[in-house]
N, C-alpha and C positions, 0 to 999 in steps of 0.2 A: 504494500500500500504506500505510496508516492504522499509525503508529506506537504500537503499546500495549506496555502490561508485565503481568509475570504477577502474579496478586495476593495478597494476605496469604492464609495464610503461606507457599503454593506451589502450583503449577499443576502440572494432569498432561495431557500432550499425547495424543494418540490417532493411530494410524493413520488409522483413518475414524471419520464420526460415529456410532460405535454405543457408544463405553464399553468395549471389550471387550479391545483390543489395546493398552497402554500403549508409546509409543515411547521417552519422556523424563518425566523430573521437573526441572519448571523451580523456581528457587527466587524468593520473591517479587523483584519490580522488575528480573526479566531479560524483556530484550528480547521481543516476540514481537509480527510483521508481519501485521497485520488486513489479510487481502487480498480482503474483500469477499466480492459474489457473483455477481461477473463474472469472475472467473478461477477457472480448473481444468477440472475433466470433470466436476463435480458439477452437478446443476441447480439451479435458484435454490430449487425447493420443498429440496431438499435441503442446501442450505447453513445453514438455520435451522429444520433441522424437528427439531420435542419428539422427543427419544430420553431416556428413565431418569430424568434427574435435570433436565433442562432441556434449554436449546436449546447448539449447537457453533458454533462459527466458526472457519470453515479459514483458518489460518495459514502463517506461514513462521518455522521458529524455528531459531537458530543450529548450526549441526552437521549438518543434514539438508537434503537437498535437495529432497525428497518433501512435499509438502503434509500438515498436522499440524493433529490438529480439539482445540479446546479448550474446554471449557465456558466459557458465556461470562460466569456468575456468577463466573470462576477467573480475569480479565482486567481490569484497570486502566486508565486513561488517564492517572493523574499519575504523573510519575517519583519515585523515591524520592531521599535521601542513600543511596550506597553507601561503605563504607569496607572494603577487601578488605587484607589483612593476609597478604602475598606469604610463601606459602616461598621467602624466598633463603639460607636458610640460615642458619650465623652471620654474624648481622649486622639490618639492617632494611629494611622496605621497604613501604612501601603505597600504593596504589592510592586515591584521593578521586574518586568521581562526583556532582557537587553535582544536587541539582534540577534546575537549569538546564543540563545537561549540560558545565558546566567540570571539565576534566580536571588533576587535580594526582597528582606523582608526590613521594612525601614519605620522601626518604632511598632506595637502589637495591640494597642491599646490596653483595658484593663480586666475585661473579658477573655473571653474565648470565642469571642467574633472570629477575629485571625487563625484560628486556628482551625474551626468550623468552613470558611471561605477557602483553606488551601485545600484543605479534605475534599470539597466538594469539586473545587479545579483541578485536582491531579490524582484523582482514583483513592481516595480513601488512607494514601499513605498505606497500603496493604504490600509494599515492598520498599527497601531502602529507595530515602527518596531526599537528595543532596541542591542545599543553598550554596551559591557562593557568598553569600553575605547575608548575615541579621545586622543591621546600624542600630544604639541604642542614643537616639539623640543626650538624651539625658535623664539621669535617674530620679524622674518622678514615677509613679504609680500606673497614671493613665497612658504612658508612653512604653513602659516595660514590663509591667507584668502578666500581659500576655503572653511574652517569649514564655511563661510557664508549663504551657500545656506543650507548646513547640518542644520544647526543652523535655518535658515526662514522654514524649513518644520516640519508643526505641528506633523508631523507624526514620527520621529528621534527622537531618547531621546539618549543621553548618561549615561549611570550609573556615570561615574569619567570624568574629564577633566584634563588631567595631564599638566604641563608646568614646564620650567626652574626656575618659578619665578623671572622673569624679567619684569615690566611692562612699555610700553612707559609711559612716561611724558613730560606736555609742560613745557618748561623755560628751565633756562640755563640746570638742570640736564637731561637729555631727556631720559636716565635709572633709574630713580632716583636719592636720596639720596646719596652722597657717602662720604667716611669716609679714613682719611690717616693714617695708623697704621706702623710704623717700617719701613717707607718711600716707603711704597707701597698702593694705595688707592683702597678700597672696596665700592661694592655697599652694602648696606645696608638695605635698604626698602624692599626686596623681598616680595613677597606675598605668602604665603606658603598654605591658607587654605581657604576655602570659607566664614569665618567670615571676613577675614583680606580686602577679594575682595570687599565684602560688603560695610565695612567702606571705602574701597578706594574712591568710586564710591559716595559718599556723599561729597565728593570735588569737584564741576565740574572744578574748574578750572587748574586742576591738571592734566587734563584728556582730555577734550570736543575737540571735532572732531579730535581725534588723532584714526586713521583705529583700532589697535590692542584693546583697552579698549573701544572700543565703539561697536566693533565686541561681543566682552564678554559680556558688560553691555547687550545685546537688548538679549543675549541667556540666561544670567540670569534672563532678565525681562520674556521671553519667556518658562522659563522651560524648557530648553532645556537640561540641564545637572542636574546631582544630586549630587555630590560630586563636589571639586576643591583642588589639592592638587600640590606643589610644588614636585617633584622629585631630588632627586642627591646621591653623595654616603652615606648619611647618612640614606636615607631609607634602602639601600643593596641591595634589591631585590621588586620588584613591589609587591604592597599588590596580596596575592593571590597566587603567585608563586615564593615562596620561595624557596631553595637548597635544600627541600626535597620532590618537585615536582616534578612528571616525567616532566615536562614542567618547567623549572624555567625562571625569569626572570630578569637577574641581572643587578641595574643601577650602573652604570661605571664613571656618568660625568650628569653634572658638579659637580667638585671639589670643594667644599664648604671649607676654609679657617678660622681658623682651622677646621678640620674634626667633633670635639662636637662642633663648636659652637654655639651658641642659643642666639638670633636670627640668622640665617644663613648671612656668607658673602662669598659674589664673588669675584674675583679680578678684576681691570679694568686691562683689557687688549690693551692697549697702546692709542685705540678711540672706539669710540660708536658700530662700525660694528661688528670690528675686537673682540668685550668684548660678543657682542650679540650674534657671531657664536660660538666662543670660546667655551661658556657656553652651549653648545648645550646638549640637553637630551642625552645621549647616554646608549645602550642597547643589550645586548647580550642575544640572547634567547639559550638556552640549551632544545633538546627536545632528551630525552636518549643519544644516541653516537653523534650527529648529533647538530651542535652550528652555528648561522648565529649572526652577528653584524652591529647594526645599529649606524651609528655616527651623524649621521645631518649636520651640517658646519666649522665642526672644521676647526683650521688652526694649522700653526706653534708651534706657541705662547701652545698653548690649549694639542696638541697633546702632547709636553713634561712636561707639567704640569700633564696629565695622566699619562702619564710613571711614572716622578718620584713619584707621590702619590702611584700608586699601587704596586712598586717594591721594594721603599725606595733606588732608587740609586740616583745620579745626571743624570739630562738627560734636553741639550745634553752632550753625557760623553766628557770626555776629549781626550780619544784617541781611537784606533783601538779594542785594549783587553776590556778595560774598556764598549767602548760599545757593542762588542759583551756579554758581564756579563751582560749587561742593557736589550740587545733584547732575551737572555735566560731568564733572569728573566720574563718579560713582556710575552711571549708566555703561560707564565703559566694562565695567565690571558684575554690575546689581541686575542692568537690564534683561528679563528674560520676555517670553512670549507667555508662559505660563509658571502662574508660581499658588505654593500650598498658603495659604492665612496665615500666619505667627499666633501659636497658641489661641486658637480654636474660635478666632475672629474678637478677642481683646481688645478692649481700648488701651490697654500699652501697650500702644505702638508710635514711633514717632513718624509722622507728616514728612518729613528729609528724605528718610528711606522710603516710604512708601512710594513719594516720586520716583526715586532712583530706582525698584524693581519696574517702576512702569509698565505692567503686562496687559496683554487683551484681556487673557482669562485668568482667574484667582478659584481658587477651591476650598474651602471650608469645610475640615473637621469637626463636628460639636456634637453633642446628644440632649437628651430630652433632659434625664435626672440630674440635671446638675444645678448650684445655689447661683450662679454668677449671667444667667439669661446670653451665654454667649451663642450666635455672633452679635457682641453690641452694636445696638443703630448707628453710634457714628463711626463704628469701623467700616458697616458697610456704605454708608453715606462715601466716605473717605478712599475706600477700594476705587468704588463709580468715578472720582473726582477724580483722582489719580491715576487711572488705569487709560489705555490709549484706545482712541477709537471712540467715533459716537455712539455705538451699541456694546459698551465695555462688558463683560461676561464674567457673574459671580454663581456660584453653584455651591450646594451647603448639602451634604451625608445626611443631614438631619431634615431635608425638604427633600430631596429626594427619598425617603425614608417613611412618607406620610401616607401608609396602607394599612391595612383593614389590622387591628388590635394584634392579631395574632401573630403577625406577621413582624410589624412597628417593634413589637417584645417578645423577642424569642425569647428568654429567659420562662416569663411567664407560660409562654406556647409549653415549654420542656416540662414545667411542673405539671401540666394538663396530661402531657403524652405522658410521664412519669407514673400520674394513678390511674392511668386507664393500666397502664404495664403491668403496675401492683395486682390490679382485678385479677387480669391474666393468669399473673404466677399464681396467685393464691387460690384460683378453681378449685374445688376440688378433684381429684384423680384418683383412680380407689386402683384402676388394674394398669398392667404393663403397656398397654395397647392407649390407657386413657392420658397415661403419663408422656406418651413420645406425641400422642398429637398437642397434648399444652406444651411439650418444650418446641414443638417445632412451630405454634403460633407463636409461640414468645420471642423467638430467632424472629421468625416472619417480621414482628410488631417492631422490634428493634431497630429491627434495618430501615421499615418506614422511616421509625420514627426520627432515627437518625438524617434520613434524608432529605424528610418536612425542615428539621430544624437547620440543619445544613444550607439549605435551597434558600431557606428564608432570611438568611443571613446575606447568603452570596448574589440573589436577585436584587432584591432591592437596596439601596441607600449607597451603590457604591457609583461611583465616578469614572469612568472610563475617558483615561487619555492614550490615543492613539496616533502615532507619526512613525513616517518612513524618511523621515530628515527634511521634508522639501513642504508639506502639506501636516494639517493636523483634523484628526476627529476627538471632539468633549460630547461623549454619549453618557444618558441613564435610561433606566429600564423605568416604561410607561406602567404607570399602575395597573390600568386598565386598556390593555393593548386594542387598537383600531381591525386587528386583525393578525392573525400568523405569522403576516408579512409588513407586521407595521407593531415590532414590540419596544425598538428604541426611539429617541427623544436626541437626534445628533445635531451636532453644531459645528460647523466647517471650517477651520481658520488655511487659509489659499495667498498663496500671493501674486498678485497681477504683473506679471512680466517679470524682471528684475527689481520691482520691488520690494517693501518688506511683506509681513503676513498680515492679513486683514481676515477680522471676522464678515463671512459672505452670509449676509441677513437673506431673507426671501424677500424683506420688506425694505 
């Protein structure tokens, strides 16, 4: 079976090759298995014969088990960049499919969204099933303790585990170590390597029952990862995809103090939250023409500390001119096409940078339960205002996410499928005959149930961005599909001639 993908901007799959019967709408650079015209009950005249608009070629596409005909104008051979922008809720989480099919998971949220959404992407984890990278932007809750369930399945391996180098500690330091140099104080301690984690972890009492290091410690005992390495601007670019990668990947932040120095320091920034967001991983992918930017939880504080490292200006500047010198400089570097929210559409954020990312589209992470009503109205006010283009494009997990109860809170869905389970088991069964049909409904019930809750995770609330370097698709899955062939909600960023990308409105 001949590996294809569907193509710009979406494929419609068919029953049989007549046009007539839609079964799925694929959206571009999903999978779809060219299985020639040696298999099936079709005849060979029949696997390529002109029907309406062209010739079909029967497939095998994800979800169905029944052979699926596709126009073959509607099918690709290069993979794309995928960047899928997970509802896990409050919190973050996404999914990276490079070209070259390296799998990176960037922040988990604080569920088992992520962990439910790869399950249901790549067959259940039912065989060893290898990342080239987990990123943990930084050790909050809602950013990393989903790598847990990642991390308890013997089946997940990570290649690298990337982080800030920040580790919780108990006592007064609860970042570690820190150090007051030219009347500013640094953390110190970072963890940069997987020797450094090692010896950490030979302390317990530095450590013990603290969620973040004991989350690491049980995937270190578990093999769950093979590398561990601290990221910031001193690596430049993530091992692997350097600036002279069609795919680069350049680290932006955190801003290590001075830039050589060895051991690395961070700054505190003014308490423990506000130093732990600050410091967030941050990352800019470059895939040919085509540049999307990830920040994690910056704030204020953090965001001008970016600026001025990367421009060599002051920032914030002093006046009007001065800072517009600051956000031209900065676009040489901030500017992308598409970038993630900072900490789940906050109002700390500063106004300077927001210029400086200047993108079409912006994408927002947030959930329902949470005390803080993020995304704030004047962050999104402030996206609109600052983002390029008169139809500038904001998309929120949490509106895309706005389906029937059950659906909205899988958690709630699982306790429902969980006592209907209980019912189940607990039938009675008196003979050997009544015992093997209740285990074999309860297998049966399981595997539904798994699949509802799995499906319900991965269908709705997530984000889809898609680009082959030159063009981009921003899809989400319609609540209530128009039809078979009408179940995404896509948005098209093109560019007219040589010049840049423009959102192509219908209107």
């Amino acid at each position: 079976m001949k590996r294809r993908f569907a193509g710009y901007p979406a494929a419609v799959a068919y029953d049989k090759p007549d046009g007539k019967k839609a079964v799925q709408h694929l959206l571009w650079g999903d999978f779809v298995g060219d299985q020639g015209e040696k298999k099936g009950t079709y005849s060979v005249k029949d696997v390529h014969r002109e029907v309406r608009t062209g010739k079909y070629v029967r497939c095998h596409i994800r979800g169905r088990k029944e052979a699926s005909w596709i126009r073959e104008h509607e099918i690709q051979d290069e993979r794309c960049l995928e960047v899928i922008f997970v509802d896990i809720g409050q919190g973050d989480g996404c999914l990276v499919i490079t070209p070259d099919d390296d799998k990176m998971v960037i922040d988990a949220g604080q569920q088992d969204n992520m962990y439910r959404f790869l399950r249901w992407r790549f067959g259940r984890f039912d065989k060893k099933f290898e990342l080239k990278a987990g990123i943990i932007s930084h050790p909050d809750s809602d950013h990393y303790k989903g790598f847990e369930h990642l991390f308890g399945d013997e089946n997940v391996f990570f290649e690298t585990i990337y982080h800030n180098g920040i580790m919780e500690e108990k006592g007064k330091t609860p970042l570690g170590p820190k150090e007051k140099i030219g009347g500013r104080s640094y953390l110190t301690g970072l963890i940069t390597n997987k020797t450094q984690l090692k010896n950490f972890f030979k302390d317990e009492s530095r450590w013990k029952r603290k969620q973040f290091p004991t989350m690491l410690k049980n995937a270190l005992d578990g093999k769950s990862f093979g590398g561990f390495k601290m990221l910031s601007i001193q690596d430049g670019y993530m091992p692997g995809y350097g600036p002279d990668e069609e795919l680069s990947i350049q680290v932006l932040g955190p801003v290590v103090e001075p830039a050589d120095a060895k051991p690395p320091k961070l700054r505190w920034i003014t308490d423990k939250g506000k130093t732990k967001n600050g410091h967030s991983v941050v990352l800019r992918y470059q895939y040919r023409n085509v540049s999307l930017l990830l920040g994690g939880d910056l704030n204020i504080p953090s965001e001008h500390l970016l600026l001025s490292h990367h421009t060599g200006l002051e920032s914030p500047a002093d006046n009007s001119e001065d800072e517009a010198a600051l956000v031209e400089a900065a676009r040489k570097t901030f500017q992308v096409d598409v970038a993630k929210s900072c900490h789940h559409g906050s109002s700390d954020f500063a106004p300077t940078y927001m210029r400086a990312t200047n993108p079409i589209a912006t994408v927002i992470s947030s959930g329902d339960a949470e005390p803080h009503s993020h995304p704030r109205a004047d962050t999104l006010g402030s996206i609109g205002l600052h983002s390029r283009g008169t139809r500038p494009l904001i998309f929120s997990t949490e509106l895309a996410r706005s389906a029937p109860e059950a659906i909205k809170h899988p958690n709630i869905l699982q306790r429902e499928l969980e006592r209907q389970l209980d019912e189940i088991t607990s039938a009675p069964a008196d003979t050997e005959a009544e015992k093997k049909a209740r285990d074999k409904k309860v297998a049966a019930f399981k595997e539904e149930m798994d699949d509802v809750i799995d499906r319900s995770v991965a269908v709705f609330g997530a984000i889809n961005v898609v680009t082959d370097g030159h063009k981009v698709v921003i899809a989400q899955k319609l609540e209530e599909p128009r039809g078979a062939d009408r179940k995404w909600d896509i948005y098209r960023l093109e560019a007219e001639g040589n010049g840049p990308l423009r959102y192509q409105s219908k209107h």
